[in-house]
C-alpha positions in Angstrom: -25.2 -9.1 9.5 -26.7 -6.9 6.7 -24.4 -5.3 3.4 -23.7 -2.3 6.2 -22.4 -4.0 8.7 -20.3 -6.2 6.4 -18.7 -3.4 4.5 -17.5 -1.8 7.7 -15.8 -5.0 9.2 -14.3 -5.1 5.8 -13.2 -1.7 5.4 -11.8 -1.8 9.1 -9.9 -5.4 8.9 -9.2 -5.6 5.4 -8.7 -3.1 2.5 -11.6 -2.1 0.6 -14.9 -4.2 0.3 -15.7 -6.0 -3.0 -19.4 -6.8 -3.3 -18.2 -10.8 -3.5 -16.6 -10.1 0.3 -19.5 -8.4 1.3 -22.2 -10.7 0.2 -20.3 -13.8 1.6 -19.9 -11.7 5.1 -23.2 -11.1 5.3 -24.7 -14.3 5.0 -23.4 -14.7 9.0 -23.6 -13.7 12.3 -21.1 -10.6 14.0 -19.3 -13.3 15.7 -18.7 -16.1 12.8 -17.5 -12.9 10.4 -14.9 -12.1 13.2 -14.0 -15.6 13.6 -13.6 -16.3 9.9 -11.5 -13.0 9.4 -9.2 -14.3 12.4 -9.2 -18.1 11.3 -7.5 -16.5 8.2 -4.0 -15.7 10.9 -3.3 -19.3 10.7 -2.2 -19.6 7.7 -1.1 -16.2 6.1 -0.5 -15.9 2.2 3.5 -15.4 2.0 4.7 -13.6 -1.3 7.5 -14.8 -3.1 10.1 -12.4 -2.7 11.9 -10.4 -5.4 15.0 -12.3 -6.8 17.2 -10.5 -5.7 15.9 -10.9 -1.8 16.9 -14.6 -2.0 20.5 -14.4 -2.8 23.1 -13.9 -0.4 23.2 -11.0 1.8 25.9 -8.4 1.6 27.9 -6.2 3.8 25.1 -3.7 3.5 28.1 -1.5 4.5 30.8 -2.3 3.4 33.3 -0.2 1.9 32.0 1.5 -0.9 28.4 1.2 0.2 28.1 5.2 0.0 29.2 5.2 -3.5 26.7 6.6 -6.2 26.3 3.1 -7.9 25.8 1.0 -4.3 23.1 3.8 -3.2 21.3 4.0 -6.6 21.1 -0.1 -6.3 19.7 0.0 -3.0 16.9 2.4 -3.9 16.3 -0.1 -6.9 15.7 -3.2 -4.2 13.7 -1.1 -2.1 11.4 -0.2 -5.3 11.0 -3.7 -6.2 10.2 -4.9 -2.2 7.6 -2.1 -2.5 6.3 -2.8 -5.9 6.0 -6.8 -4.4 4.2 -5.6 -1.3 1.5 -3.4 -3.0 1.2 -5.9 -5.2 -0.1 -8.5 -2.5 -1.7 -5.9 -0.6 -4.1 -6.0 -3.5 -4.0 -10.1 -4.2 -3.4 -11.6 -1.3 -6.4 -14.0 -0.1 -5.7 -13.3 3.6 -5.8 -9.3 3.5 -6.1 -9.1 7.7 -3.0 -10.7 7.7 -1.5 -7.8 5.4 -3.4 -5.1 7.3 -2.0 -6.2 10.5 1.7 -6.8 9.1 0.7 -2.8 7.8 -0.4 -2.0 11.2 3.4 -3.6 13.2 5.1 -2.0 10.3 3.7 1.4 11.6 4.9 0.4 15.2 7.7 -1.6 15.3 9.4 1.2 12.7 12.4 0.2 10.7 13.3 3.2 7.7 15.4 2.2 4.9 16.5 5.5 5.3 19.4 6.4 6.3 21.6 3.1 6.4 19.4 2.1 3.1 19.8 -1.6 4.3 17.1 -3.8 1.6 16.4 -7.5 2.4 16.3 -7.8 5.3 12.9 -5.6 5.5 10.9 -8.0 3.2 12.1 -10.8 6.3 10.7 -8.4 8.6 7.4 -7.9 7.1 7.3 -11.6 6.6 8.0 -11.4 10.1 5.2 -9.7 11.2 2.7 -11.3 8.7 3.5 -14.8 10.3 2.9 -13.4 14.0 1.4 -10.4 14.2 -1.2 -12.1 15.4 -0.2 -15.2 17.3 0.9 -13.1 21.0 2.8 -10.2 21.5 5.3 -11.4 24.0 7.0 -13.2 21.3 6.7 -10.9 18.9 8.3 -8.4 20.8 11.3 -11.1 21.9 11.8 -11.7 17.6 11.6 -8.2 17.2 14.3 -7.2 19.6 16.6 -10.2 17.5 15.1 -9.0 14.3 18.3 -7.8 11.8 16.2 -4.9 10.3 15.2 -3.7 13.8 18.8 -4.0 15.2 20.1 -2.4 12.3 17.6 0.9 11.9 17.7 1.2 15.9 21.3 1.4 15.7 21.8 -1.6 18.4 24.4 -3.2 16.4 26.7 -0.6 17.9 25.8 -1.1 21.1 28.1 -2.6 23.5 29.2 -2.8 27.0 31.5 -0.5 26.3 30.2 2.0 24.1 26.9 2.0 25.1 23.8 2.8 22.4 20.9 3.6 23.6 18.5 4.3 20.7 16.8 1.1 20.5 16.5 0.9 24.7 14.9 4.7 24.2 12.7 3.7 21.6 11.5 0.0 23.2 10.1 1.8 25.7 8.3 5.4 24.3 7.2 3.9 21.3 6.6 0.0 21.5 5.7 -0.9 25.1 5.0 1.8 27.9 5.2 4.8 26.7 6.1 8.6 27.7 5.7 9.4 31.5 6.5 5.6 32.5 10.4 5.5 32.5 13.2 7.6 33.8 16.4 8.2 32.0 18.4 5.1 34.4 15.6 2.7 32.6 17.2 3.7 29.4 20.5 3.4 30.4 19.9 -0.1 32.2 17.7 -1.4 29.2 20.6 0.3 26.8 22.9 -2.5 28.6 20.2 -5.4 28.8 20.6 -5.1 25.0 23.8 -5.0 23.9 25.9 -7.5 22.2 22.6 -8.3 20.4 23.3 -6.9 16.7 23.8 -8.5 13.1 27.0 -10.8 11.3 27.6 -7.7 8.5 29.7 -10.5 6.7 27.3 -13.4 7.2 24.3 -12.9 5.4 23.2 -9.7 7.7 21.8 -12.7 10.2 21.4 -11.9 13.9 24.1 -12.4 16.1 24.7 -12.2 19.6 28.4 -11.4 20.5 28.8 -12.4 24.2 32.0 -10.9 24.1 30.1 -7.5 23.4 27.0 -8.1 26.1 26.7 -6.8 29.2 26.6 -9.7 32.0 26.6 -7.1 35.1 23.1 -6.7 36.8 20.2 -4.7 36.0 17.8 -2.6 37.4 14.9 -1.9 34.8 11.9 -0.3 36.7 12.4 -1.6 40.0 13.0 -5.1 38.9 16.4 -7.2 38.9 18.2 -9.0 36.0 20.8 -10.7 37.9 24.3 -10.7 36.7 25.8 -13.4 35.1 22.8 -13.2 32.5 23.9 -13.0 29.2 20.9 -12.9 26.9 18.4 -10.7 28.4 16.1 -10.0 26.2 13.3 -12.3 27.4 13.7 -11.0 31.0 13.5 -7.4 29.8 10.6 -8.7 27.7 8.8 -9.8 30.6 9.5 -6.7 33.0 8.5 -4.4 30.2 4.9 -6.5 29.5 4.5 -6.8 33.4 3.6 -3.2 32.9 0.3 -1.9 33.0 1.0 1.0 31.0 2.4 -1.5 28.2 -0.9 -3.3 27.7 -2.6 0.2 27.6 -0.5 1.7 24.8 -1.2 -1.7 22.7 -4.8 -1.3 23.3 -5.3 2.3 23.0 -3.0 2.3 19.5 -5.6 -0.7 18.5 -8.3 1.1 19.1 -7.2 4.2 17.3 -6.4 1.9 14.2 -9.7 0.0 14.4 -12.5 1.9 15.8 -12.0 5.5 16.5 -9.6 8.5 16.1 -11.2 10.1 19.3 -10.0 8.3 22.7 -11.8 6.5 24.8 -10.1 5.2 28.1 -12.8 3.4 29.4 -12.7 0.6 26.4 -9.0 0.8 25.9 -8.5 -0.1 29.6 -11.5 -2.9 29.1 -9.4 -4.2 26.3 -6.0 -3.9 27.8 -7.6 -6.3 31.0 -8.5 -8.8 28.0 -4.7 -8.7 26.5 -3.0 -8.8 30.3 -5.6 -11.9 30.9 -4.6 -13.8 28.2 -0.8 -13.3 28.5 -1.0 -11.1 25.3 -2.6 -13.5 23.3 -3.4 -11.4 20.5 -6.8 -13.4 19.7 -8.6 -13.4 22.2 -8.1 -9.1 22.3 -8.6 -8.9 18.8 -11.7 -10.4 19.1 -13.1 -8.5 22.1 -12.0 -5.2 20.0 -13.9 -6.4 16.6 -17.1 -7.2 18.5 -17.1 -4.6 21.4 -20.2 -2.3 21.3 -17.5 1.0 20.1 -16.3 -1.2 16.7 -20.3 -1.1 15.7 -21.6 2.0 16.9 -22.7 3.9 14.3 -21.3 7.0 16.0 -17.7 5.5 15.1 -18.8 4.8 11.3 -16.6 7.0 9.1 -15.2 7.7 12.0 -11.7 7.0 10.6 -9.5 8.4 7.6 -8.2 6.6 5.3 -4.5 6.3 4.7 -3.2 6.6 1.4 -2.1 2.7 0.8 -5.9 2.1 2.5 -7.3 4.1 -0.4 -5.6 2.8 -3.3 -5.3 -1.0 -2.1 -9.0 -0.9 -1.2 -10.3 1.2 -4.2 -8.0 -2.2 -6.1 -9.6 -5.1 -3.7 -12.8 -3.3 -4.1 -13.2 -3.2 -7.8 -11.5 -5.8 -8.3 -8.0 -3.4 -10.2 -4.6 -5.7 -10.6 -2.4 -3.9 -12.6 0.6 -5.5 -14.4 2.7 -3.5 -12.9 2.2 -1.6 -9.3 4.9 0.7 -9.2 3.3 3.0 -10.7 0.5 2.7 -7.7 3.9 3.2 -5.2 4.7 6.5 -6.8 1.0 7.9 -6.2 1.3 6.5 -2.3 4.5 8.5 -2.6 2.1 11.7 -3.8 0.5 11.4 -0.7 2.8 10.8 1.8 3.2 7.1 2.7 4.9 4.0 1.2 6.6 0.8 2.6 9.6 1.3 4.5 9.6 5.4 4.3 8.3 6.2 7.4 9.4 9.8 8.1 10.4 8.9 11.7 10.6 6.0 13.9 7.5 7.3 15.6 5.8 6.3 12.5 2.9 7.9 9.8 0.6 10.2 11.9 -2.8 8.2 11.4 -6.1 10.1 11.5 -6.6 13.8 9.9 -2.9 14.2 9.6 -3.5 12.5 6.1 -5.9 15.4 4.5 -5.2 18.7 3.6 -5.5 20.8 0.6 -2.8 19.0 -1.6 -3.4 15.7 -0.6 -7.4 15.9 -1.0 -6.7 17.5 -4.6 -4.6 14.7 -5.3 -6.4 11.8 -3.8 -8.7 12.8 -6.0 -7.1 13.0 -9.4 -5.3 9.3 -8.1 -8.5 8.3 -7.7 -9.6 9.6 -11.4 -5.9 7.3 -12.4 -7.0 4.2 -11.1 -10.5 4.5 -13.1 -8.8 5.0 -16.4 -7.3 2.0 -15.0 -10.1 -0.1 -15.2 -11.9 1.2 -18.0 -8.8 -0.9 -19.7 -8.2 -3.3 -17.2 -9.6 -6.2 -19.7 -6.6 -5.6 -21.8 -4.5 -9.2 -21.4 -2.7 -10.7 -24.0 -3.0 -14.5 -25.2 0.0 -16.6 -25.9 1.4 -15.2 -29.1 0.2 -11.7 -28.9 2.5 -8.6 -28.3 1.9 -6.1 -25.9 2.8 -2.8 -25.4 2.6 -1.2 -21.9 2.6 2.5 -22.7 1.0 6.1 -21.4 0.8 9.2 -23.4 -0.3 13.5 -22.6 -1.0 15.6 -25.4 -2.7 18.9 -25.4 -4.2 19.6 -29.5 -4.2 15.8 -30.6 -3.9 12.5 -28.9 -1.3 10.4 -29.1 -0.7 8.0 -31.8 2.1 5.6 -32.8 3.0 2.9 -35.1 4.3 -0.6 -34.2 6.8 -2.6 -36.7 7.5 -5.9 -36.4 11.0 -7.5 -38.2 10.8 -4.3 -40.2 7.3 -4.4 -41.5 4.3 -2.4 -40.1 1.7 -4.3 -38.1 -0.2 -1.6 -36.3 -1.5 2.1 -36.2 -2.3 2.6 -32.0 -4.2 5.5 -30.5 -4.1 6.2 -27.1 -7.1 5.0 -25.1 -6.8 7.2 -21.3 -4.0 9.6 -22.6 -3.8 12.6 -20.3 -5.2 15.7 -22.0 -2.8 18.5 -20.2 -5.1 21.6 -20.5 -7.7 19.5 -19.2 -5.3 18.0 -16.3 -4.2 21.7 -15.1 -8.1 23.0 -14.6 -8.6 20.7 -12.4 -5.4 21.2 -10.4 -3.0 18.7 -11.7 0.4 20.3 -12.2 2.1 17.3 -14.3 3.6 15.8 -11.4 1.4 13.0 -11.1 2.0 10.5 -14.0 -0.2 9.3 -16.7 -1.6 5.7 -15.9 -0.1 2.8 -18.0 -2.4 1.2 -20.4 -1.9 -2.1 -22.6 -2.1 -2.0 -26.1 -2.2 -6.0 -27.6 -1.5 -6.9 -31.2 -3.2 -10.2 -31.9 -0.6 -13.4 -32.9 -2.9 -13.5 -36.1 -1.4 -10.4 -37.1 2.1 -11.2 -36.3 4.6 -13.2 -38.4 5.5 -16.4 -36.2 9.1 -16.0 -35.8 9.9 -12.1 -34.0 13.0 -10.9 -34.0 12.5 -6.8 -33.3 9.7 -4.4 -32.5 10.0 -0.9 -33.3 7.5 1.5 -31.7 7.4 5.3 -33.9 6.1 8.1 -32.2 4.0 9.9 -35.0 2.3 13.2 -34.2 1.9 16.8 -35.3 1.5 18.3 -31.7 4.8 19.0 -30.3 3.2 18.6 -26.6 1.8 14.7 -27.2 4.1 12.5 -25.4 4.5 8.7 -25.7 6.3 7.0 -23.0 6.9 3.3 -23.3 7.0 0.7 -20.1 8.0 -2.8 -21.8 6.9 -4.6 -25.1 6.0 -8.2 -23.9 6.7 -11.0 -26.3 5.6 -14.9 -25.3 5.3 -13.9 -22.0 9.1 -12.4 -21.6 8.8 -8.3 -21.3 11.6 -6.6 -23.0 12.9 -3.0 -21.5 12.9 0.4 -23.3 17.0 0.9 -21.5 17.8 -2.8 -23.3 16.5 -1.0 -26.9 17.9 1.8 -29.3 16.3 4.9 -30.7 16.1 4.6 -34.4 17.6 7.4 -35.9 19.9 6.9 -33.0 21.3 10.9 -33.6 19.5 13.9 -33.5 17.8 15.7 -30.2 15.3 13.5 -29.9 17.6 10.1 -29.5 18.6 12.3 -26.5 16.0 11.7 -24.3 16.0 8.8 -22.0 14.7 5.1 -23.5 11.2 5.0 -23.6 10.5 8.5 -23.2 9.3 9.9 -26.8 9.1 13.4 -26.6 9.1 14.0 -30.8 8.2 11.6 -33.4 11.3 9.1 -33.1 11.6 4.8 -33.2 12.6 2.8 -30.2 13.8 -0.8 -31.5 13.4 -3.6 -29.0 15.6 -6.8 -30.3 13.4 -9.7 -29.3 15.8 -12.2 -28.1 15.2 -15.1 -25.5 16.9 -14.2 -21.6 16.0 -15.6 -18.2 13.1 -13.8 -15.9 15.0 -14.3 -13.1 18.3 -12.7 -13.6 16.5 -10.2 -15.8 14.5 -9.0 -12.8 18.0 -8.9 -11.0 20.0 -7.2 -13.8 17.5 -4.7 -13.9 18.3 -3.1 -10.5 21.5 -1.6 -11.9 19.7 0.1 -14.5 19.7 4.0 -14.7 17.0 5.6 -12.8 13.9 7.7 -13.9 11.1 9.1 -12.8 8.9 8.3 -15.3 9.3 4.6 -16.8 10.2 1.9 -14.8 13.1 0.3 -15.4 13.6 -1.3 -12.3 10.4 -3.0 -11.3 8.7 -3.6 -15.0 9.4 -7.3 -15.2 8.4 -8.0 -11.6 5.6 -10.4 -12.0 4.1 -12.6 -9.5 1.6 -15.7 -9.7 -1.0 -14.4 -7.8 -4.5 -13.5 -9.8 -7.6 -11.7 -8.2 -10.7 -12.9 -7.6 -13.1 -12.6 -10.8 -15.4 -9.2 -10.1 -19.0 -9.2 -10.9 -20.0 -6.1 -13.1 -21.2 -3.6 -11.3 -24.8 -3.7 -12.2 -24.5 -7.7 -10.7 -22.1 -6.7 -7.7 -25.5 -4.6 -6.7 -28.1 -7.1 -7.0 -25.9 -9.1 -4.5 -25.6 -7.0 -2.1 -29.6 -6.7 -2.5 -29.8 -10.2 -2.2 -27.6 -10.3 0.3 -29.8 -7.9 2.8 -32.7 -8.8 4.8 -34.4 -5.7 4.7 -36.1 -3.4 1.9 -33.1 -0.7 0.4 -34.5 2.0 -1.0 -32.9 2.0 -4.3 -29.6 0.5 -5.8 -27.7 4.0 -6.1 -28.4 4.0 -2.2 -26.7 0.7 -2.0 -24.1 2.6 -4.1 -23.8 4.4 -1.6 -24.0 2.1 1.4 -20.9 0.1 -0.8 -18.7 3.2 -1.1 -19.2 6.0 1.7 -18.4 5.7 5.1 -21.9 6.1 6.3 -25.0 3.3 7.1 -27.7 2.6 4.7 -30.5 4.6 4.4 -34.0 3.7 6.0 -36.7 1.9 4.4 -38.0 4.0 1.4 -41.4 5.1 3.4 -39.5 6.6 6.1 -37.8 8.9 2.9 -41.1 10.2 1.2 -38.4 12.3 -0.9 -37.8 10.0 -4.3 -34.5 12.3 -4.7 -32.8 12.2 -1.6 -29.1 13.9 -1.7 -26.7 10.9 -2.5 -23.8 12.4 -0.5 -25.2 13.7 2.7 -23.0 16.8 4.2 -20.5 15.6 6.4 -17.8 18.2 7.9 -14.4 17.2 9.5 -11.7 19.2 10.3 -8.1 19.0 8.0 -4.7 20.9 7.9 -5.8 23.5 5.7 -9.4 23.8 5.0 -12.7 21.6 5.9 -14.4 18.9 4.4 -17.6 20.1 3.7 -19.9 18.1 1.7 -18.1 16.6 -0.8 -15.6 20.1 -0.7 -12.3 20.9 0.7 -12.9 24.6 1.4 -10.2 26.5 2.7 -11.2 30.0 2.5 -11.5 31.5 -1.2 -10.3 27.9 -2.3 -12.5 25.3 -3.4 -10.4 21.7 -4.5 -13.2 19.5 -6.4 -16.5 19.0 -5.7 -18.2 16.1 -6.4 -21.8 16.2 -4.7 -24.5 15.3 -7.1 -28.6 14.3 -6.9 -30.0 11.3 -7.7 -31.6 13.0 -10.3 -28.8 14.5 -12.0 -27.4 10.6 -12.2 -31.0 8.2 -12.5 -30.9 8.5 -16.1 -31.2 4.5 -17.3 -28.6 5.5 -19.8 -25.6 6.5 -17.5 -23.9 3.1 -16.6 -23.5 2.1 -13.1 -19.8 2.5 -13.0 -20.3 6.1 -13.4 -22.1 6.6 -10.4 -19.6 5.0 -8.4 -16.8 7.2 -10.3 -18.9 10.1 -8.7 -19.4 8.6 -5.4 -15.3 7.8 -5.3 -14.3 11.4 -5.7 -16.4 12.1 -3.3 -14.6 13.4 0.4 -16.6 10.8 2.0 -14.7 8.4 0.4 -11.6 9.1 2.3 -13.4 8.0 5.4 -13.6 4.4 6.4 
């Protein structure tokens, strides 16, 4: 394979395309890439869970389960699953495994809305991770006996005599046949194959069958007989519904819209759905036959898909190599655009495909996109045993923000903000203030510290009444102490008003430095209060894993140089070939033009307007624009990280 052909199996399979992925991709052939990537199924990274998933279930509903303080906890749990999940999204060292677990999550839909039911979804990601790609009949028999699924389908009421049939309707549209291949007496017999099968509320949320609740009559489910006397039918319905030929279709079809192309194409779906039906729905063999088909690498498919919003902010991560200490903040710009774990906005699913751009969400990919490079241009920031952190972010319109640290009463430090959000600068180009700042570390060295710390006090100290500090966690030998654990020093006065960690006028928070245990920290956290801005239930989530290193980027390029066979006609074109959604350019004698146009025009159709060359144009509106020469960015001064900041915000970018 050559650079181009290795970034798209990357971009397609995985999240992103670091230059170390794509160099060792394209030392091989189409088939030994394919192979490697599904080799990695065997053995899938599995995440440690949040604390609080591993301790023992409750009654999810249980009296009281509506009240304020139940619901607010819930939400907490569901922040830290999704804070965890990001998280390995963007660490893990088996990413197909994650985009596939992504890709079952989008099918096999369980909400934590409205029954707002927590652990049991990190079990059913896990779930899906360990055999999303081992064969589909027995995923679909765990599924139908997975808690989550019971529970969001609403099958643990279902009984032979009050009959449920959500989770019959839903088996059938949505996860096997599809409209147009049942009638409403399929329903109601597959509603009866089902029930009894639900979840112990008050053992551990476990799946239980209640035989005294199934239904032990017999069946008639599309023309085919479940005798009576059967009391656990889900394997039979299983089999009915995958004896189907409209079942291996959907499978294939949704594959190939995932994986190749938004635009349909019977004629490889059905080719592929023969390969599934052949093998018994061994997943393998058809993922392999749909990775190497002629449609996955026809250039006419290249950029041929869009990007979802966890597919542009995990990859822009994996690709650059981005680990932040703490993801939530990346789950609150995936909420900006529409799409985070377990918040689907149906059981249908996210709509994939140009659903995901319009006028808003193009303005604000962008400006997410701008977050996540203030990111790195302060992503070296990590502390050394001894030294104190400070996890802050900061906005200001006149002056930028500055504040003082104290340490056991005595000053230490005098800190200026580094990527502090300038507000006037912010609204030209569209941002409103609902997006948050991005969190960057400030570190104090232990050289500069007294050995024995007993309190940190950050002072906000500014003369513009619009700079605003806001504080994440102070992190002291390793332990991170919480702005709602500290006090505001004066603790009267309007300003002590304002929620811990949030400085809105020149004021000391105190953090008492005393020793506590991670674990039950983590878990004590999930009754704190909740706000929108600093994160006080996910901040001292921290998890083992570490990313690969990242070359610089001027290195990552000569690999990928190195890495192809052929002449490239200059490194801003393997920039380009890296980044956009497009092949490389010929050999430089077939482009007698030194100053070819680094983003080419490319027009696709969203709700609202058109991407236009690097534009989202929707009548007299024009959101960003990003297209530049190679001229305007050749100079040997400008570094190379600021030619792929321009080729990021580009539209093309959104394509994959």
């Amino acid at each position: 394979m050559d650079v181009d052909e290795a970034r798209h199996l990357l971009q397609r399979l995985t999240f992103g395309a670091s230059p170390v992925d794509i160099a060792s991709l394209a030392k091989l052939s189409r088939e030994q890439a394919v192979d490697r990537i599904l080799d990695s199924l065997e053995d899938p990274d599995q995440p440690d869970p949040p604390p609080f998933v591993s301790l023992p279930r409750p009654n999810y509903w249980a009296n009281g389960w509506e009240t304020r303080d139940i619901v607010l906890q819930r939400v907490a749990e569901r922040d830290q699953m999704q804070a965890q999940w990001i998280e390995h999204m963007i660490t893990s060292k088996t990413p197909f495994a994650e985009r596939l677990a992504l890709f079952w999550h989008n099918h096999f839909v369980s909400r934590f809305d409205p029954g707002r039911v927590s652990a049991p979804l990190f079990d059913q990601i896990a779930l899906f991770r360990r055999e999303g790609g081992g064969n589909f009949r027995v995923l679909l028999r765990d599924v139908l006996r997975d808690p989550m699924m019971l529970t969001s389908l609403d099958n643990v009421w279902n009984t032979s005599s009050h009959p449920n049939e959500n989770l019959a309707r839903e088996l059938m549209e949505l996860f096997t046949l599809g409209i147009g291949h049942y009638d409403q007496q399929d329903v109601r017999e597959v509603s009866r194959a089902l029930a009894g099968h639900g979840v112990d509320f008050d053992g551990g949320w476990t799946y239980r069958f209640a035989v005294d609740q199934a239904d032990t009559g017999q069946k008639t489910v599309l023309g085919q007989i479940i005798p009576a006397g059967t009391q656990d039918n889900i394997d039979r319905l299983s089999d009915i519904l995958l004896a189907q030929p409209a079942t291996a279709n959907l499978i294939a079809a949704k594959f190939y819209t995932a994986f190749v192309s938004i635009r349909p194409n019977p004629q490889a779906t059905g080719r592929l759905a023969d390969v599934l039906r052949d093998h018994d729905y061994e997943l393998r063999p058809f993922l392999r036959a749909l990775f190497l088909s002629p449609e996955f690498w026809s250039p006419a498919n290249r950029g041929d898909l869009v990007k979802s919003p966890i597919d542009l902010i995990v990859g822009f991560s994996r690709t650059f190599g981005l680990q932040l200490p703490d993801d939530m903040i990346l789950v609150d710009y995936l909420d900006k655009l529409g799409q985070t774990p377990f918040m689907a906005p149906s059981v249908a699913g996210w709509r994939e495909g140009t659903p995901w751009l319009n006028t808003k969400t193009i303005a604000y990919r962008q400006l997410i996109v701008s977050r996540l490079w203030d990111a790195l241009r302060v992503a070296d920031r990590t502390p050394r045993s001894g030294d104190l952190a400070i996890r802050f972010s900061s906005e200001f319109i006149m002056t930028p923000t500055v504040f003082t640290v104290k340490v056991n009463g005595a000053e230490v430090a005098t800190l200026r903000q580094t990527i502090g959000l300038d507000l006037q600068k912010q609204r030209a180009k569209g941002d409103n203030g609902t997006l948050k700042p991005m969190w960057e570390t400030a570190i104090i060295p232990a050289a500069n510290l007294p050995a024995d710390i007993r309190s940190v006090e950050i002072s906000h100290m500014s003369s513009d009444p619009d700079s605003h500090l806001y504080v994440n966690w102070v992190e002291v030998n390793g332990l991170r102490y919480l702005p709602q654990n500290g006090h505001w020093n004066p603790s009267t006065g309007s300003c002590s008003a304002a929620p811990p960690g949030m400085f809105y006028c020149n004021i000391g928070l105190v953090f008492d430095i005393v020793p506590f245990d991670q674990r039950q920290a983590v878990i004590d956290d999930l009754r704190a209060d909740h706000n929108s801005h600093i994160e006080y239930h996910t901040a001292r989530l921290q998890f083992a894993n570490a990313p690969a290193h990242q070359p610089m980027f001027e290195q990552a390029i000569r690999e990928m140089v190195n890495a192809e066979d052929r002449a490239i006609p200059g490194q801003q074109n393997v920039l380009q070939q890296w980044l956009l959604a497009r092949p490389a350019l010929q050999k430089l004698a077939e482009h007698p033009d030194p100053k070819p146009a680094i983003v080419q025009p490319i027009a696709m159709t969203v709700q609202g307007g058109t991407v236009q060359g690097g534009t989202v144009q929707a009548g007299t509106m024009q959101v960003g624009t990003t297209r530049a020469n190679a001229a305007e960015i050749s100079n040997p001064a400008q570094e190379w990280g600021e030619l792929a900041r321009i080729m990021t915000m580009d539209a093309a970018y959104n394509l994959k």
